[in-house]
C-alpha positions in Angstrom: 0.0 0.0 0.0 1.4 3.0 -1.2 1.9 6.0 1.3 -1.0 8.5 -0.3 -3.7 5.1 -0.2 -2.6 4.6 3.5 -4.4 8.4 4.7 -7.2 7.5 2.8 -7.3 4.2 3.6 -7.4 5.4 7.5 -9.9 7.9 7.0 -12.6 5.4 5.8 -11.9 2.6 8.3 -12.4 4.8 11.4 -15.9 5.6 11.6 -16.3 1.3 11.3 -13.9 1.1 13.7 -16.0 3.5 15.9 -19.0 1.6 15.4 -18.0 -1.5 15.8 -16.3 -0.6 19.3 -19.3 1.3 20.1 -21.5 -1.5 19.6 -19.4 -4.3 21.7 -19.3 -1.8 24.8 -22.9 -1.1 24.6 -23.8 -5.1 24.4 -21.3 -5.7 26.9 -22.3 -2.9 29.2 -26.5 -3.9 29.4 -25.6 -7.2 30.1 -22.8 -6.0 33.0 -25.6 -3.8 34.4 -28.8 -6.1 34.0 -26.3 -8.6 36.1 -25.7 -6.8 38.8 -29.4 -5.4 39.0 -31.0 -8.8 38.4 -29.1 -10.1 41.4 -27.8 -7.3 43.9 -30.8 -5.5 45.4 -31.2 -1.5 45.2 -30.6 -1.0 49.3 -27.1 -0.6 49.9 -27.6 -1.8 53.2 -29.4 -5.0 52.4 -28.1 -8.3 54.1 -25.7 -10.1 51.9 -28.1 -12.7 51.0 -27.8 -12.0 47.2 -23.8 -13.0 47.6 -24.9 -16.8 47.7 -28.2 -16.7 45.4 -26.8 -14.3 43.0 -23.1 -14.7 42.8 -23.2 -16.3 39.8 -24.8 -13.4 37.9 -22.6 -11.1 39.2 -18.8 -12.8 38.5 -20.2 -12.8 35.2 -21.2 -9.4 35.0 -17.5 -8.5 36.3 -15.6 -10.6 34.1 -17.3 -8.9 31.2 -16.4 -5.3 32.6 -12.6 -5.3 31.5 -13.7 -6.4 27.8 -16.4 -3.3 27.6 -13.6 -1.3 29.2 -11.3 -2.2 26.1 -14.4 -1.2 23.8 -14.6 1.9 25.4 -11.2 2.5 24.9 -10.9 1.8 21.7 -14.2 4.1 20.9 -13.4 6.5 22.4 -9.3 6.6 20.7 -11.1 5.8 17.0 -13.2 9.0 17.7 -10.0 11.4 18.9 -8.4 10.0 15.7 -11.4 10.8 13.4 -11.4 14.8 14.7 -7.3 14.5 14.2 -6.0 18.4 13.3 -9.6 19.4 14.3 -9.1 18.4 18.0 -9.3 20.9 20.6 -7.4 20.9 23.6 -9.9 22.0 26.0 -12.5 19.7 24.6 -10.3 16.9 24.0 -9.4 16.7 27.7 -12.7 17.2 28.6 -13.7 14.2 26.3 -10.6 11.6 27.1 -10.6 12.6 31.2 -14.2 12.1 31.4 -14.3 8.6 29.4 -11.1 7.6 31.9 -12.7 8.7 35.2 -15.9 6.8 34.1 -13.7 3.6 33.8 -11.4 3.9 36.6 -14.4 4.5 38.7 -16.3 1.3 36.9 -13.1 -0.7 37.6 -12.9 0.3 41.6 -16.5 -0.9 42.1 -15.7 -4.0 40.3 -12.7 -4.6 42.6 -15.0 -3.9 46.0 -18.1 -6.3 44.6 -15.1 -8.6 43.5 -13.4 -8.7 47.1 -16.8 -9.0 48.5 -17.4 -12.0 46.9 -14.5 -13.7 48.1 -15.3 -12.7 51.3 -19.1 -14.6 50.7 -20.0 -16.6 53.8 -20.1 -20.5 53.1 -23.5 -20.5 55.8 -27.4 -20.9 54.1 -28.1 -17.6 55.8 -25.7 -15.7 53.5 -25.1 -13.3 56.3 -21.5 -11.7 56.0 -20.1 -11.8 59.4 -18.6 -8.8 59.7 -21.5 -7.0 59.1 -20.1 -3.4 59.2 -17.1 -4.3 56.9 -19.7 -5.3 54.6 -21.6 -2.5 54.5 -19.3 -0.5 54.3 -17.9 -2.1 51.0 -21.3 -2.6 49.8 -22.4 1.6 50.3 -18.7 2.6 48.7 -19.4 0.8 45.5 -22.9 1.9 45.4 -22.1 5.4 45.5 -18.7 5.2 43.5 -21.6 4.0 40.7 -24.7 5.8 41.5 -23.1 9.1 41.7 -19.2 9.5 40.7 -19.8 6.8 37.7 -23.0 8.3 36.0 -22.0 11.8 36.3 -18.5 10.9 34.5 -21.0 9.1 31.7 -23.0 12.3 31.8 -19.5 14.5 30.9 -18.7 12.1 28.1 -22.3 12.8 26.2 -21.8 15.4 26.4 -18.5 15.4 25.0 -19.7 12.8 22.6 -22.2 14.9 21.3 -20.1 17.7 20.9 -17.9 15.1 18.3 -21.3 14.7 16.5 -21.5 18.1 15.5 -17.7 18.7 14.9 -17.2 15.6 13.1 -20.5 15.5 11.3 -20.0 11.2 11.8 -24.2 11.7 13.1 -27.4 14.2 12.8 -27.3 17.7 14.9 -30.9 16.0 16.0 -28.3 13.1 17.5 -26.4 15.6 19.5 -29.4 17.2 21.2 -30.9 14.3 22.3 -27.4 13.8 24.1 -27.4 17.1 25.5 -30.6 16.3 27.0 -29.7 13.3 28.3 -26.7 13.9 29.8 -28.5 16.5 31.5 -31.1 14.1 33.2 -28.1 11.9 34.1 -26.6 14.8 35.9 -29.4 15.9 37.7 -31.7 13.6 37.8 -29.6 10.1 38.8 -30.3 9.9 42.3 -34.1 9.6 41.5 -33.9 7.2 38.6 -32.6 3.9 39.3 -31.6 3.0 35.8 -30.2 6.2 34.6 -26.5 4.4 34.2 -28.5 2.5 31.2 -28.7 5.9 29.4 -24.9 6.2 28.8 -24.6 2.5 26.7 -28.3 3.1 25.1 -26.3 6.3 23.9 -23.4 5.2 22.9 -25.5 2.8 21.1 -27.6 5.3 19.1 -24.6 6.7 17.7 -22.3 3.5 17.0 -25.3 2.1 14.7 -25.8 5.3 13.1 -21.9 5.1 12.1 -22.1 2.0 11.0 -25.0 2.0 8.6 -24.1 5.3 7.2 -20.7 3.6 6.2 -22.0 0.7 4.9 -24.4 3.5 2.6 -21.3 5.4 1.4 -19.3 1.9 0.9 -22.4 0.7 -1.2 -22.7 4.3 -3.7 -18.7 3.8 -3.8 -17.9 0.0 -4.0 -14.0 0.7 -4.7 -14.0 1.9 -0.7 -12.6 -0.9 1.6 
């Protein structure tokens, strides 16, 4: 491949790229979050029983985080490279720190839930034993999600959307429906209990957009790779 074809050639795989990672997070993601809500209980300070009946719903759910966190990685580095010279710094640290905080917050709840089921009492009761140490660990995680994790995913729509419109890869209408709901997320999360669905629903939106609308320009050009 010659060095002119290789620009080109870049330029037209990264909005599949994008989708594609898109897509994988946003699978991955439901199925994280429908495990943990299917089998943890809203109260933070419920008893531990769910660590024996619902265990094996949630080492799923946590073995499947790091693979959504690569996905969201690589989204998130096809999208920087699709704005390339257009990039600003301001936004771009906006858009990176956000999508990194959202992660490293994701991955330090997976480690508490993970070290709590280690801990997981062999008795029928499923009664943790030291109670307070549980709780403790239990109401860390929930807030590190419920609060620090969902208004992180609330900064990336928005920075998200703002690609939209630089980028042109989606519809204006695309980006204002992320404006608005990054704005529920971030004022609105404490009273809905499944507003950390909004950010891979989202992501989700967008990723298939990308995709079909390359598959559209690949199909009027059938030379494009």
């Amino acid at each position: 491949m010659s060095q002119e074809q290789t620009p080109i050639y870049s330029h037209l795989r990264t909005p599949r790229a994008a989708a594609v990672a898109g897509i994988a997070f946003s699978i991955l993601l439901v199925i994280i979050f429908w495990g943990f809500r299917s089998a943890v209980p809203a109260d933070p300070l419920d008893p531990g029983i769910w660590l024996v009946g619902g265990s094996g719903h949630v080492a799923l759910a946590l073995n499947l985080i790091p693979f959504a966190g690569i996905a969201f990685l690589w989204f998130i580095g096809v999208l920087r490279d699709r704005l390339g010279s257009e990039e600003d710094r301001f936004f771009a640290t906006v858009f990176l720190g956000s999508g990194l905080l959202f992660l490293a917050v994701l991955f330090v709840a997976a480690t508490i839930v993970g070290a709590l089921l280690l801990m997981a009492p062999s008795n029928e009761s499923g009664e943790m034993g030291a109670a307070s140490t549980f709780h403790f660990a239990r109401a860390v995680a929930y807030i590190l999600i419920n609060v620090y994790a969902i208004k992180m995913a609330g900064v990336f729509m928005i920075s998200t959307s703002t690609v939209v419109i630089y980028t042109g890869i989606a519809p204006r209408w695309m980006a204002g429906i992320g404006y608005a709901l990054a704005a529920l997320v971030l004022l609105g999360s404490f009273y809905i209990s499944w507003s950390i669905m909004v950010l891979p629903v989202w992501v989700l939106l967008i990723s298939v957009h990308i995709l079909l609308d390359n598959l559209r320009r690949r199909d009027r050009n059938p030379q494009q790779p």
